[in-house]
N, C-alpha and C positions, 0 to 999 in steps of 0.2 A: 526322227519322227517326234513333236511335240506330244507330253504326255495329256492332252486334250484332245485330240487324234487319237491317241491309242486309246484312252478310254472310250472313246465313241466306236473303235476297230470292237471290241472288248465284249461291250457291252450290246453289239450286234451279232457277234460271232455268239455269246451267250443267247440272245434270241432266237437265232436259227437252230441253233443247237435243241433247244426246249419246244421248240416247235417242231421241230423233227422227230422228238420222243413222243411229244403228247400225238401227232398224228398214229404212231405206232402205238401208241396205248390207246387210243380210243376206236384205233381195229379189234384191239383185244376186247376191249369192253363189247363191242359188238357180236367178240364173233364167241365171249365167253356169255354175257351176261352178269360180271360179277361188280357188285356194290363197290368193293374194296379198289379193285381196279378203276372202279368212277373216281374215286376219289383220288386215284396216283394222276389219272388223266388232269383229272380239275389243276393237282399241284402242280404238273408242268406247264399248262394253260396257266396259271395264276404268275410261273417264273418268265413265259413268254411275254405275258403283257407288263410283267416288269421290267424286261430288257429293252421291249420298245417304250416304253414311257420313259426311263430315264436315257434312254440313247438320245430320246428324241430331246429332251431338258438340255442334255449335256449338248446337241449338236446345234441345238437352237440359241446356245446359252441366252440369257436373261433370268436362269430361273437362279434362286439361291443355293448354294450348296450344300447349306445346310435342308432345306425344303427336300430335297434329291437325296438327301442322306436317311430322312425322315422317313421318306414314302418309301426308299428300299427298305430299314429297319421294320417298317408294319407287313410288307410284304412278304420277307422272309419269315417274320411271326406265321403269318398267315400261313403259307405253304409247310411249314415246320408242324402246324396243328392238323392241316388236314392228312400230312403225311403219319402222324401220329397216329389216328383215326385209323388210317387208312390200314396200320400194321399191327398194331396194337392194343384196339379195342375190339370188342365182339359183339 
């Protein structure tokens, strides 16, 4: 398997993955009502639509690699702050 193929296997298997959690966290959110828990949902919603965006870069290629390198580095920021939020402030 070429490793542009596996990263697109990867990088989908990632997205199912995160999507399958955030649906379970946002039963919880539902069935708790808590803030904190909104925010763990948001952060796995936030990892899903990263793994479909860059699967989708990577399968389509044209895009730059560096550009795909880019959007994942703001994206993990991003999930890293709400997960932050999410545990450790009050």
């Amino acid at each position: 398997m070429d490793p542009g193929t596996l990263a697109n296997v990867a990088f989908a298997g990632v997205a199912v993955f995160a999507a399958i959690l955030s649906g379970i966290s946002l039963a919880a959110v539902r069935r708790t009502r808590s803030p904190r828990m909104g925010l763990v949902a948001a952060g796995f919603l936030l990892v899903t639509v990263q793994g479909i965006v860059v699967g989708v870069g990577l399968f389509q290629g044209g895009w730059d690699p560096l550009v795909l390198l880019l959007f994942t580095a703001l994206f993990e920021a991003v999930v890293l702050l709400v997960l932050f939020l999410a545990t450790l402030v009050r």
